[in-house]
TORKEVO-440047 format. One record per residue: residue number from 1; x, y, z of N, C-alpha, C in turn; residue in one letter. Coordinates in steps of 0.1 Angstrom, whole numbers. Each point is the difference from the previous one (the first is absolute). Layout:
NUM_X_Y_Z_X_Y_Z_X_Y_Z_A
...
This chain:
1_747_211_2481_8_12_-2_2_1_-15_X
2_-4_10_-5_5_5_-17_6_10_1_X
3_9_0_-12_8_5_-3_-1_15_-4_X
4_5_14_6_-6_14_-6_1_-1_-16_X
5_-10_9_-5_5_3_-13_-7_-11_-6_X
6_-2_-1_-16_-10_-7_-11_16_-14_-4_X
7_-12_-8_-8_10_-13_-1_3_3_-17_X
8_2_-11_-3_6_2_-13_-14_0_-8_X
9_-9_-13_-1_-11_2_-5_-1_13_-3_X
10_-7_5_11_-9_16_-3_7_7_-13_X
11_18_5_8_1_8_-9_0_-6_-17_X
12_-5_-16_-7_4_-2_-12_-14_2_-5_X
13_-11_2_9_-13_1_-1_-6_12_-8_X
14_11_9_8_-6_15_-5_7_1_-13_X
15_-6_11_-4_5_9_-11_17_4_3_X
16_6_1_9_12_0_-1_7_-11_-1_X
17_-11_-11_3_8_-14_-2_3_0_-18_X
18_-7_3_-7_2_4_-16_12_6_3_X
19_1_15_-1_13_4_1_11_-8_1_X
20_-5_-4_15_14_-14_1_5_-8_-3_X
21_-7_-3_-12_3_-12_-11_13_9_-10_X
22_-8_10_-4_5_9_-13_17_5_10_X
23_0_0_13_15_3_6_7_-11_0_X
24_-4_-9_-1_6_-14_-2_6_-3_-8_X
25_-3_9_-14_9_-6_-13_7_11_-1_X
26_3_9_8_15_11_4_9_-13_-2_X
27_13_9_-7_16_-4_1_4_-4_15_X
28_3_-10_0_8_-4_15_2_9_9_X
29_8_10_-3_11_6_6_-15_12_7_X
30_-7_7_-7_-13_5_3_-6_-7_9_X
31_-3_-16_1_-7_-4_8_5_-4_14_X
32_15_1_1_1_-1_9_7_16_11_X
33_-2_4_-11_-1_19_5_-12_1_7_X
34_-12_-3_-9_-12_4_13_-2_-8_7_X
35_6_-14_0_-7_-9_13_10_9_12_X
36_8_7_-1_10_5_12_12_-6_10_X
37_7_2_5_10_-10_6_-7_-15_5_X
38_10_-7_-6_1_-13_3_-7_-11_10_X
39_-5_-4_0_-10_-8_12_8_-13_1_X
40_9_-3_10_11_-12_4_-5_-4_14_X
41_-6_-12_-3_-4_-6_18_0_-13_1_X
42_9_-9_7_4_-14_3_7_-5_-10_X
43_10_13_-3_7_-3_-11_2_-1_-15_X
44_-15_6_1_-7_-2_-16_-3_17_-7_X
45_2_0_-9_-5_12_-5_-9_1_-9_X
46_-15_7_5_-10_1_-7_2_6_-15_X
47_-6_-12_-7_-3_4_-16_-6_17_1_X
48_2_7_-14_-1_14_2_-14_2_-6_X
49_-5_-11_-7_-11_3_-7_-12_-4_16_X
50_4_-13_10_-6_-2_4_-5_16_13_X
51_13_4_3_6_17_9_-9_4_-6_X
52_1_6_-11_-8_14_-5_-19_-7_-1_X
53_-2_-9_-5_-16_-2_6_-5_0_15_X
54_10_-6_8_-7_3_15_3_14_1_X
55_11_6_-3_0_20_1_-13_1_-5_X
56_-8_-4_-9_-13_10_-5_-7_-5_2_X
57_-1_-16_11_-12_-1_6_-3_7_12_X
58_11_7_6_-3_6_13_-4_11_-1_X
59_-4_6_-13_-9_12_-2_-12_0_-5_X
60_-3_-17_3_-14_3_-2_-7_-8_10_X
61_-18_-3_-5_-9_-1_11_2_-11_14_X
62_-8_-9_0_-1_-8_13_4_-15_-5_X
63_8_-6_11_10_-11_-5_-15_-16_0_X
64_2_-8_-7_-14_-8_0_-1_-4_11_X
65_12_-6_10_-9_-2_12_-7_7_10_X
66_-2_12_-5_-3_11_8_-17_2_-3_X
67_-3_-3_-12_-10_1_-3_-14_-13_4_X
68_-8_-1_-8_-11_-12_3_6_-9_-14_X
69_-3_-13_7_5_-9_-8_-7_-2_-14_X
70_-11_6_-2_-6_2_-13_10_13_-7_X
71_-1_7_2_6_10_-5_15_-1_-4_X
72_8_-8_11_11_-8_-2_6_-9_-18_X
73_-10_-4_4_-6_-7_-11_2_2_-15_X
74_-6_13_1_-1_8_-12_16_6_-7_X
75_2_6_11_10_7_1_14_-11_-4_X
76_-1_-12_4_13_-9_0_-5_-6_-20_X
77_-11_1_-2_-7_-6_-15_8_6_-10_X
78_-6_16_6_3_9_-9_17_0_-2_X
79_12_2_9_8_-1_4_8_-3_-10_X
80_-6_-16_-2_12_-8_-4_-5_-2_-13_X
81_-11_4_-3_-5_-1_-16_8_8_-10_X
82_4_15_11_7_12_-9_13_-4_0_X
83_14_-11_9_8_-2_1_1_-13_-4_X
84_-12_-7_-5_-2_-15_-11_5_2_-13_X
85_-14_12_-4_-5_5_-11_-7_-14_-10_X
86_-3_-4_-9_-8_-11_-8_12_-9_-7_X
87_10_-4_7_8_-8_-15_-9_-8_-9_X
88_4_-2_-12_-2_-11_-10_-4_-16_1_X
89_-12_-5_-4_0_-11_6_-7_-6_-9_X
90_-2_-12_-5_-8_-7_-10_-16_1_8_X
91_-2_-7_8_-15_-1_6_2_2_11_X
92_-14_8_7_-2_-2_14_-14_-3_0_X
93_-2_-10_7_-14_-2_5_-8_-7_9_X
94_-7_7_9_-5_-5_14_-13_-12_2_X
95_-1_-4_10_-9_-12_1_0_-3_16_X
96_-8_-2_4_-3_-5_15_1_-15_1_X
97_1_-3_15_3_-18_4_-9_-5_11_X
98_-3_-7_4_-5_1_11_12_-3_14_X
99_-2_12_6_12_-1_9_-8_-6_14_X
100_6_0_9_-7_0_17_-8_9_4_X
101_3_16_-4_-12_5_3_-8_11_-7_X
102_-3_-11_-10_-9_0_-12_14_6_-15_X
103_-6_8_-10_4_4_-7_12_4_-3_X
104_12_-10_-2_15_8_-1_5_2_-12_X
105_2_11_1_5_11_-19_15_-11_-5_X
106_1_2_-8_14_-5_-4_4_9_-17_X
107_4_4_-2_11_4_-14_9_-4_-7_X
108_-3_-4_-14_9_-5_-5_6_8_-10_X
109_12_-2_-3_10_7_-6_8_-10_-9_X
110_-1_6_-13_6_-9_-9_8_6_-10_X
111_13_-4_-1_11_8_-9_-3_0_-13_X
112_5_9_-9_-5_-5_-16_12_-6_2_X
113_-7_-6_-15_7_-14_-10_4_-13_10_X
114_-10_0_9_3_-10_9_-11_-12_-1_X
115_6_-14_-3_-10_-8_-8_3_-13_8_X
116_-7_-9_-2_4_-14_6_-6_2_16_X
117_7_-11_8_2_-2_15_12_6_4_X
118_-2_11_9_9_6_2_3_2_16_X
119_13_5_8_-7_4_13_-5_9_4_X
120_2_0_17_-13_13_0_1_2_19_X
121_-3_11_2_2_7_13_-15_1_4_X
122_0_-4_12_-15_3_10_12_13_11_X
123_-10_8_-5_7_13_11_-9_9_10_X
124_6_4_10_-11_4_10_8_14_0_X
125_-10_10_2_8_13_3_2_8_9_X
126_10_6_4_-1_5_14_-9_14_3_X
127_6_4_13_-12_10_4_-3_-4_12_X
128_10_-6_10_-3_-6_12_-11_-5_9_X
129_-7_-8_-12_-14_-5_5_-12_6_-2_X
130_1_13_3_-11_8_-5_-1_10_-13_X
131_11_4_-5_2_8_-13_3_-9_-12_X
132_-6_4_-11_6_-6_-11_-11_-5_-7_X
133_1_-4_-13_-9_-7_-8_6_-1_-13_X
134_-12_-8_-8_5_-1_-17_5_9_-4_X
135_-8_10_-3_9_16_-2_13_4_0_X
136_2_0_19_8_4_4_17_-3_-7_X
137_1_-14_-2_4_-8_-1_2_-4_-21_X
138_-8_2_-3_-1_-2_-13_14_3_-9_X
139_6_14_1_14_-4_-7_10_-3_-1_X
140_1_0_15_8_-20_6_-5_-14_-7_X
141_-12_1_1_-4_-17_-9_5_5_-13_X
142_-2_8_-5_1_5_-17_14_-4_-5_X
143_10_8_10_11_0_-1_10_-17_0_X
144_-6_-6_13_4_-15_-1_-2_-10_-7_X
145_-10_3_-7_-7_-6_-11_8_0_-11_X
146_1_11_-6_5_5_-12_16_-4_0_X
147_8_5_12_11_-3_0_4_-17_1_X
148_-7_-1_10_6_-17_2_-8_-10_-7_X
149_-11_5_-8_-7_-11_-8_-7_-7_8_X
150_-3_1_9_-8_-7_5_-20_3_1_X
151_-6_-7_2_-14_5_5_-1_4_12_X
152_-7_9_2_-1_8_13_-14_0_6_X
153_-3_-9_10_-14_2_7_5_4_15_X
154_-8_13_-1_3_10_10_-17_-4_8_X
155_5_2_15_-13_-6_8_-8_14_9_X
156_-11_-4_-1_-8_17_11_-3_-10_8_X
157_9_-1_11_-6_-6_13_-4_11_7_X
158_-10_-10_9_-8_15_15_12_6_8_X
159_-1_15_3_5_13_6_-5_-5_18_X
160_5_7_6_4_3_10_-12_14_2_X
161_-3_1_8_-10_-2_11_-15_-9_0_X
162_-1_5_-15_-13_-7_-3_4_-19_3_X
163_9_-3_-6_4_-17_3_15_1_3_X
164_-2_-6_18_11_0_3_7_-14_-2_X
165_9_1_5_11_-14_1_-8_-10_3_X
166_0_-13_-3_12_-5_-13_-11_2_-15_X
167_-10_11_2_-8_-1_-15_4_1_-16_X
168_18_9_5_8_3_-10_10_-15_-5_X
169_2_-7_10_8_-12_1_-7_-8_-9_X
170_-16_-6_8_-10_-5_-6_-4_3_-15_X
171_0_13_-6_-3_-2_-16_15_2_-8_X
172_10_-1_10_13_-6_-12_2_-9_0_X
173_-6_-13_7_4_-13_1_-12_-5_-8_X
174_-14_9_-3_-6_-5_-8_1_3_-13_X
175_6_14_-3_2_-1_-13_9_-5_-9_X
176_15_3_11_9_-15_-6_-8_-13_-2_X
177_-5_-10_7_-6_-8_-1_-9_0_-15_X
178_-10_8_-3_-4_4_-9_9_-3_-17_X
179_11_13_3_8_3_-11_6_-17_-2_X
180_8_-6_11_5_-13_-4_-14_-12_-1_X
181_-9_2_2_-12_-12_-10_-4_3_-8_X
182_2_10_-4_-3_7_-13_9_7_-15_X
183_13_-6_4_9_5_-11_-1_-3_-10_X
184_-3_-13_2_-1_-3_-18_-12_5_-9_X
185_-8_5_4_-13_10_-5_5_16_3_X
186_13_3_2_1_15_-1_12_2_-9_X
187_6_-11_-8_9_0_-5_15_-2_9_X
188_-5_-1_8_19_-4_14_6_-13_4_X
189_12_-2_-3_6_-11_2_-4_0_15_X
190_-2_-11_2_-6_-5_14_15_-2_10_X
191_11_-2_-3_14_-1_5_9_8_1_X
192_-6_12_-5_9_16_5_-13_9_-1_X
193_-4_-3_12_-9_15_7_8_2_11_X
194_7_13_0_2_10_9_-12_5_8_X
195_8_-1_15_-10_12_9_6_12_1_X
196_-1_14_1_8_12_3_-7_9_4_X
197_3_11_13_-7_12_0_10_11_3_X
198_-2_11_5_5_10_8_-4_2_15_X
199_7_4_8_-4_1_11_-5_-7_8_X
200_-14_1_6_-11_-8_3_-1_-11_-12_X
201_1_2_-11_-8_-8_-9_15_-11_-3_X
202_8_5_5_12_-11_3_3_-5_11_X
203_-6_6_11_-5_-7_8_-10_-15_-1_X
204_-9_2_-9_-14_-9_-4_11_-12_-11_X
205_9_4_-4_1_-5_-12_14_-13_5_X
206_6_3_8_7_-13_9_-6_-2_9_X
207_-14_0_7_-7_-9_10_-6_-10_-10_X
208_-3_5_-16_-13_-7_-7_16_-14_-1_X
209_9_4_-5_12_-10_-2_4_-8_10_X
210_-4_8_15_-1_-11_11_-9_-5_-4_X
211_-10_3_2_-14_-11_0_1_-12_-11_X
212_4_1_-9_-2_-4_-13_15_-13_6_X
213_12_2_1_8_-11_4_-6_-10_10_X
214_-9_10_7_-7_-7_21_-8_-10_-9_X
215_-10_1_-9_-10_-4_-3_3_-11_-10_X
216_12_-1_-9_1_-6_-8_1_0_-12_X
217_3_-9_-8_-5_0_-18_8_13_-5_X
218_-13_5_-8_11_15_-10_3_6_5_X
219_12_3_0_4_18_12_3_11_-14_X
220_2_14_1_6_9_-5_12_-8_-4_X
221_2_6_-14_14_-4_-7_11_14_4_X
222_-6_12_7_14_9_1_-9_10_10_X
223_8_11_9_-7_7_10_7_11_-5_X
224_-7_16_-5_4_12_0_-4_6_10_X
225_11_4_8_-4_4_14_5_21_1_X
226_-10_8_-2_8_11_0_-3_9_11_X
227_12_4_8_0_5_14_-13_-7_6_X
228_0_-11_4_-9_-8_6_-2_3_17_X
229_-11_6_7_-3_-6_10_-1_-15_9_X
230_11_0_8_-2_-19_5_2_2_10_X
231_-3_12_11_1_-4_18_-11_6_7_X
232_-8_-2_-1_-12_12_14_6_-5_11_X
233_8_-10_5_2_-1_16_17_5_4_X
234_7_5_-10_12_7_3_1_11_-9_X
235_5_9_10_7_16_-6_7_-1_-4_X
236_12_0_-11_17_-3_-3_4_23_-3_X
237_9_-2_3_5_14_2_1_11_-15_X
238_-2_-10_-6_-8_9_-19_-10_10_6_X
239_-11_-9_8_-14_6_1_4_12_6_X
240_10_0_10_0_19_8_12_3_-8_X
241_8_-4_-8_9_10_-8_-2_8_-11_X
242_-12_-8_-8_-10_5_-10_-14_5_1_X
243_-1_1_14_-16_-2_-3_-11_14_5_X
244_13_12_-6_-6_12_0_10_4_-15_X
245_-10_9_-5_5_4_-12_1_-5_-15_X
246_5_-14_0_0_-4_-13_-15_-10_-6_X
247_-6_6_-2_-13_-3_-3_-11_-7_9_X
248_9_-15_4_-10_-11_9_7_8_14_X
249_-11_4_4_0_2_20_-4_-7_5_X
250_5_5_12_-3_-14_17_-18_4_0_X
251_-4_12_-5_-14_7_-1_-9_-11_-5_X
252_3_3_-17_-7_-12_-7_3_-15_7_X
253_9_-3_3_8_-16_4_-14_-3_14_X
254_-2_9_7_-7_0_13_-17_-1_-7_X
255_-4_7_-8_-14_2_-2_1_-11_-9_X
256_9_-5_-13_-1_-12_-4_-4_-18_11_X
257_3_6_10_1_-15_7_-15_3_9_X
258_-3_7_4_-11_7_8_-10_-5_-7_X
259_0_2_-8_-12_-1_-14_1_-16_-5_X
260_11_-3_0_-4_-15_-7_-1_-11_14_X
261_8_1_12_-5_-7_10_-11_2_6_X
262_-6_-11_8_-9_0_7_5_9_12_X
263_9_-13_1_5_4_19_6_-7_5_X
264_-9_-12_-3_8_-14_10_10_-9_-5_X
265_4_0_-12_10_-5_-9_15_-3_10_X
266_2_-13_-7_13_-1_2_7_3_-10_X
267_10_12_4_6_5_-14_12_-8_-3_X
268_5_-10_5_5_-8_-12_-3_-10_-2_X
269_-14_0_-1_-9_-12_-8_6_3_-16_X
270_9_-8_-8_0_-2_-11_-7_7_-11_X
271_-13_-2_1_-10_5_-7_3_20_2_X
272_3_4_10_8_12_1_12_6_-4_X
273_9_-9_8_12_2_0_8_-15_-6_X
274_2_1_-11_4_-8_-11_13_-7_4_X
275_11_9_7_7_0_5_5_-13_10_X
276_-9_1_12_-5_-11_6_0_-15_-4_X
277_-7_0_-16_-5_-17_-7_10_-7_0_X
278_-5_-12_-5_14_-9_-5_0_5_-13_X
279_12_1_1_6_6_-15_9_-12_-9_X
280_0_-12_4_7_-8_-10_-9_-6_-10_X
281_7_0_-5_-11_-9_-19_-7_13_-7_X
282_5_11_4_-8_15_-7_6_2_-12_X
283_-6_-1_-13_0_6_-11_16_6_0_X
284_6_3_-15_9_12_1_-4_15_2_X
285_7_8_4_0_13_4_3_8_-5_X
286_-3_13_-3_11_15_-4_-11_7_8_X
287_6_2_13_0_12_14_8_16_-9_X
288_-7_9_-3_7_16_1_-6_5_10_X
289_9_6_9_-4_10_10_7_18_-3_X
290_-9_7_2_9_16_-3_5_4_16_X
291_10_3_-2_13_6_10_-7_11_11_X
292_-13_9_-7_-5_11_14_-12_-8_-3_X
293_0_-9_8_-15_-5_1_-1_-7_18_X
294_-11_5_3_0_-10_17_0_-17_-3_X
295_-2_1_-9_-5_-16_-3_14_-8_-5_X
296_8_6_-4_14_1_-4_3_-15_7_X
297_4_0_16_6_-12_7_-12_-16_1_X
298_-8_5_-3_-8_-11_0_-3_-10_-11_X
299_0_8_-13_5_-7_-10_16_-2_-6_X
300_6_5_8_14_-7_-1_0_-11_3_X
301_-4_-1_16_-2_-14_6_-7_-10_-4_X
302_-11_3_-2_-7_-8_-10_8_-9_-10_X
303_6_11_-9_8_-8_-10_10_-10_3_X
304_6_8_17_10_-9_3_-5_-13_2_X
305_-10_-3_5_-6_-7_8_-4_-17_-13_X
306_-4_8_-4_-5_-8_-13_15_-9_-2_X
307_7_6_-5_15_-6_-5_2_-7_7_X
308_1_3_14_4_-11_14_-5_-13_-2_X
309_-13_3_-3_-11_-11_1_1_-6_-13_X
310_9_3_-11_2_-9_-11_-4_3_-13_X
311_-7_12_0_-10_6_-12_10_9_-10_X
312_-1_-1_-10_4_4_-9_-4_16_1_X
313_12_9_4_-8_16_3_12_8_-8_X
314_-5_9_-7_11_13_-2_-10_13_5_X
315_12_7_5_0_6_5_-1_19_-1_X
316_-6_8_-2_12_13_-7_-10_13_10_X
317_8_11_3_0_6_3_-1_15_-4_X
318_-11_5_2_-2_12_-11_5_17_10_X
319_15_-3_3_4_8_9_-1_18_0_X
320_-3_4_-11_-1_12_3_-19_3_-5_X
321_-7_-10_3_-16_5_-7_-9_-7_10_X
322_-12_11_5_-9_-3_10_-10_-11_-4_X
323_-6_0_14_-13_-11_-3_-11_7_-9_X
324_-2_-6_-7_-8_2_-13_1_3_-8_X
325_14_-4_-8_3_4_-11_-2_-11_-12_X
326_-8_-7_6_-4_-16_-14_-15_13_-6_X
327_-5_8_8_-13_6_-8_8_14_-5_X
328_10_4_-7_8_11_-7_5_-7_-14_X
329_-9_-4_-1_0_-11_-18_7_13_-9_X
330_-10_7_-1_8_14_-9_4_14_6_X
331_3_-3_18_11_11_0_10_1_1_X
332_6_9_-6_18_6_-1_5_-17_2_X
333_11_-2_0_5_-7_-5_7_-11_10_X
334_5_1_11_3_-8_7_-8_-11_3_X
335_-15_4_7_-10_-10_2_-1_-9_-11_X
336_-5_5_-9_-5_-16_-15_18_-4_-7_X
337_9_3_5_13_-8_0_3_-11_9_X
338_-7_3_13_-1_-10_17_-12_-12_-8_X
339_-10_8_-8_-12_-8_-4_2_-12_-9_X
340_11_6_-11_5_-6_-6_6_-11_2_X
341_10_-3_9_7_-6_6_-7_-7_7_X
342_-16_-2_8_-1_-11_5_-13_-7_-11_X
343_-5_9_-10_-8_-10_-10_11_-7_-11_X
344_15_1_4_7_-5_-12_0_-15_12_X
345_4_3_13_-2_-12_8_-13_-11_-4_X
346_-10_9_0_-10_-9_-2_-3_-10_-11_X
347_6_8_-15_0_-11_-7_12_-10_1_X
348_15_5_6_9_-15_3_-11_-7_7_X
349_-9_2_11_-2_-12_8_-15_-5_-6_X
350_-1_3_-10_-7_-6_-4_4_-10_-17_X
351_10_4_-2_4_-5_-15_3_-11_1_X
352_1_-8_9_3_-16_1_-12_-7_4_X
């Protein structure tokens, strides 16, 4: 089931998505004149900047799960490149590893005036298994980099359909693996590497921190977990209170799982549903979830869950801004304030 009407992507894709930027730096009071009366649901009142972009996405084309997953693709690249834009960065530069199944990309990101052994984030990006890449994703590493000082190796694990589950699992446990036998030839303190993603790719980024405690020896020194996926085997009541309209639908949510499962999975095998693992001896945490998001109750829980079990977690809540606002690096102003706020997290949990 998808959702009528285009998603946010599209409309940041087109030519009016430009416009959109340029309505963004309107006076307050203007911006929340065109988003139109107030959007208040489970008690929350939708940010105005985030209002008036879903108003102008429903006048335009076809929402990405509606489309072919190539074209998806494009569409989600383009997207978030125009609502990234290029921040500032000392270095970026790519190199391959050998992953599990064959050739896996990795990106490095390095802040200026950044010298010595420093730390450093292995990050996976979301796109629910099948969307997303280096690209996509790029002004987020830029941005985390630059602000928290840290090094940023962002990972291109296998997509969804072409390689399904666990092929995405499998090249983040090898490229962590990678980045931590290899730090001291990339410049990274080997005792504060961060794992972190968004979405899906924060999904990948507390199973790699399960695995890494299950297995032994080095674990992640801190987990950036942003509106994280951690349940394929329970609904929690976010998914149907959000999951028409504010950007992530029950649409995409359904063709996301379709596409990365086989079939026969037990969905709360760990390796899935994160949720599920043992969660004691896990790394510290900073869980943000946004307020209209289906994903909303599950990383709450999550977070809860962690704390129960002993783990050092904070917690924050980005109550009036949708799922995917870690890739609105340079729009209007709410989003890279929420962004703000959890790469300022990332370097506390990394500064000791």
């Amino acid at each position: 089931m998808a959702t009528p009407g285009p998603s946010l992507g599209t409309v940041l894709g087109t030519a009016r998505g430009v416009a959109a930027r340029g309505i963004m730096r309107l006076p307050a009071r203007a911006l929340r004149a065109a988003a139109g009366s107030p959007v208040v649901l489970d008690g929350k009142q939708l940010d105005h900047e985030m209002q008036l972009l879903l108003r102008l996405a429903k006048i335009e084309g076809p929402a990405v799960e509606d489309v072919s997953v190539t074209r998806g693709r494009k569409i989600l690249r383009s997207s978030t490149q125009l609502a990234g834009g290029t921040p500032p960065i000392g270095a970026v530069t790519d190199r391959f590893i050998d992953g599990p199944g064959g050739r896996l990309g990795l990106r490095f990101y390095t802040p200026r005036d950044l010298s010595g052994a420093s730390p450093a984030l292995v990050f996976f990006h979301g796109g629910g298994w099948i969307y997303g890449d280096l690209e996509s994703h790029d002004a987020l590493c830029r941005h985390l980099a630059e602000t928290a000082q840290v090094r940023v190796v962002a990972v291109d694990y296998r997509l969804a359909p072409e390689a399904q589950f666990p092929a995405a699992v499998d090249d983040a446990w090898a490229a962590w693996e990678w980045v931590r036998d290899s730090a001291a030839g990339l410049g990274i303190d080997p005792t504060r590497i961060a794992v972190g993603g968004d979405s899906a790719g924060g999904n990948l980024a507390t199973i790699v921190a399960q695995q890494a405690v299950a297995a032994g020896g080095q674990q992640p020194a801190f987990q950036l977990l942003i509106y994280p996926a951690t349940d394929f085997a329970e609904r929690r009541p976010s998914r149907q209170t959000f999951g028409q309209g504010f950007y992530l639908t029950t649409g995409f949510m359904d063709k996301a799982e379709e596409n990365y499962l086989v079939g026969d999975e037990d969905r709360s095998d760990p390796r899935l549903s994160p949720i599920h693992g043992d969660l004691a001896g896990l790394p510290p945490a900073y869980v943000v979830t946004a307020g209209f998001d289906p994903l909303l109750d599950e990383g709450r829980e999550y977070a809860e869950l962690m704390a129960a079990a002993g783990v050092k977690v904070e917690y924050h809540c980005e109550e009036s801004l949708i799922h995917g606002f870690a890739n609105m690096v340079s729009f209007g102003q709410s989003a890279p304030a929420a962004i703000r706020r959890f790469s300022a997290a990332l370097q506390r949990g990394l500064s000791s």
